[in-house]
N, C-alpha and C positions, 0 to 999 in steps of 0.2 A: 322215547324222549331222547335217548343218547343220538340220532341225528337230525329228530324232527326238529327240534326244543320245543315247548311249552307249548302247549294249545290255548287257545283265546281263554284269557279269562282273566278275573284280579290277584292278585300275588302281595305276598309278604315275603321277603328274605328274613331269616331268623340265622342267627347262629349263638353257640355257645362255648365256653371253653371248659375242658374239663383238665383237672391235674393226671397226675401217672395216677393215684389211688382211685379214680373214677369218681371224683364228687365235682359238681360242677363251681368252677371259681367266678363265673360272670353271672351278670343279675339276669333275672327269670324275664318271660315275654312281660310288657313290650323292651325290655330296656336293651334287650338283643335285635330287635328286629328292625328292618326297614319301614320308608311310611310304604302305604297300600299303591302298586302300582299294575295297571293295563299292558295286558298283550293283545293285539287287534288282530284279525284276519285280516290280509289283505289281499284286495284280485289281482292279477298279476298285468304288468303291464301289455298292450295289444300293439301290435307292427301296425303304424300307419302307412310308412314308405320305406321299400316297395311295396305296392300292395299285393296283395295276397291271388296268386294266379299271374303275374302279370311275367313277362319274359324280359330278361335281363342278356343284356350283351355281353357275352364273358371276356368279351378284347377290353370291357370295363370292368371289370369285376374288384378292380383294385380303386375304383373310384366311387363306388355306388354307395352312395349316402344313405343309412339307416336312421329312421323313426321311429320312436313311440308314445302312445299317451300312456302318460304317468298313471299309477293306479291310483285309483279311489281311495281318498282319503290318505295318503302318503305325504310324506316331509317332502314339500320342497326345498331344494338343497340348489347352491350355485348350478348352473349349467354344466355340466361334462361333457368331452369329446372325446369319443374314442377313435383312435385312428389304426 
């Protein structure tokens, strides 16, 4: 988990506070925890252009325009360009 994070599934965040004597000073579950939230798999997104096999001119290589389709079931979010 220290670089995957979490594997698909439903989650509660909980915390609690405890004093220096170890007893705990915050109210017990639910009044620590978050509401119930999803972490999804998702597939990763696929190169549309260039396509895959295809030869590329290296005198362009600083122009060649990269594609991909978004993955399945992903936030569409404004358009980005990277350049």
């Amino acid at each position: 988990m220290n670089q995957n994070g979490l594997p698909p599934g439903n989650y509660r965040l909980c915390v609690r506070v405890v004093n220096s004597d170890g007893t705990f000073i915050s109210a017990d579950d639910p009044g620590g925890c978050s509401n119930t939230f999803s972490i999804l798999e998702a597939e990763p997104p696929y190169l549309i252009n260039p396509s895959c096999g295809s030869n590329i001119n290296t005198a362009l290589a600083n122009g060649i325009a990269f594609s991909w389709a978004p993955s399945a079931g992903a936030l569409r979010l404004p358009l980005i360009h990277y350049v």
